[in-house]
LOZA-594460 format. One line per field, with one value per residue (C-alpha): x, y, z. Coordinates in steps of 0.5 Angstrom, whole numbers. Layout:
<recs>
u	X | ... $
v	Y | ... $
w	Z | ... $
</recs>
This chain:
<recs>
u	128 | 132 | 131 | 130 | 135 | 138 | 145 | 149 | 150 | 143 | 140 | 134 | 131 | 125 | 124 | 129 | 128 | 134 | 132 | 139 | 138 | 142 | 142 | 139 | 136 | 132 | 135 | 130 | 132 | 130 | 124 | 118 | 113 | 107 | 104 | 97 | 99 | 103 | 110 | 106 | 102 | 109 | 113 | 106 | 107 | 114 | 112 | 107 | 111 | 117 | 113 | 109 | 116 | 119 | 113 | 113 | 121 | 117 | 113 | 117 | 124 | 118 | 124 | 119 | 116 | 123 | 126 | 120 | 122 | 129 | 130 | 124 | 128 | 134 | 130 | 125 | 131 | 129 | 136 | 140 | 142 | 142 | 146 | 141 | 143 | 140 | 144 $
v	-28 | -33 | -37 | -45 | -49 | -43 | -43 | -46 | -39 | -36 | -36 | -32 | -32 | -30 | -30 | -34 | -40 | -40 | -43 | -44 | -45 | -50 | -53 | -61 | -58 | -53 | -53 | -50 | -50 | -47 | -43 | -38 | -35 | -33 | -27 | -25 | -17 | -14 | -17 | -24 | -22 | -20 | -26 | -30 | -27 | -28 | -36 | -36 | -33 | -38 | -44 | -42 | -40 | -47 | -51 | -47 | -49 | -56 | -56 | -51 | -56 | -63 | -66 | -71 | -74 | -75 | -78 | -84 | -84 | -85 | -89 | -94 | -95 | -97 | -102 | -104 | -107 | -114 | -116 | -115 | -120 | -119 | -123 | -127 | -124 | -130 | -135 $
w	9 | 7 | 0 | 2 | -1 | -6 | -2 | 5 | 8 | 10 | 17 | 20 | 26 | 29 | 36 | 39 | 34 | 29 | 21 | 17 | 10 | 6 | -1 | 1 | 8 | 12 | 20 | 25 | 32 | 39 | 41 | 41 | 44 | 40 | 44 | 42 | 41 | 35 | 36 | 36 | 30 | 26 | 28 | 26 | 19 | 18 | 20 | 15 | 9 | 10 | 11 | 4 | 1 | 3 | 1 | -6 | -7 | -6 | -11 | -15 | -16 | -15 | -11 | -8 | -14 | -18 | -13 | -13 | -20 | -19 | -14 | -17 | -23 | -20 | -16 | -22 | -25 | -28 | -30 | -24 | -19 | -12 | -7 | -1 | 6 | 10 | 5 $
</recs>
């Protein structure tokens, strides 16, 4: 299982569906078949824990919430001119 957003070098997979794992990005890309038998009930288990852990590395590193903040004080600046494009 791969830690979400720890380093560039982790991949899994599960089924024929690839998750590469990135510091800015989680790639996720082919298919699966989730069969209703035991491989089917595995490899629904082993979506479900990775969608928990990246959803954790959301709340955890509160990426969302810091950059409004960010980017909401460098457009909130009263005293800066910002050339008209239509002029």
């Amino acid at each position: 299982m791969i830690e979400p957003f720890a380093n560039d070098h982790q991949s899994m997979q599960i089924g024929d569906l690839v998750i590469e794992n990135q510091k800015d990005k989680i790639i996720i890309y082919g298919d699966i078949d989730l069969t209703f038998d035991e491989l089917g009930y595995a490899q629904a288990q082993q979506l479900y824990e990775l969608s928990g852990k990246i959803v954790q590395a959301f709340a955890d590193k509160n990426l969302y919430s810091k950059n409004d903040a960010e980017s909401k004080e460098n457009d909130d600046q009263l005293d800066k001119d910002i050339d008209n494009p239509f002029l």
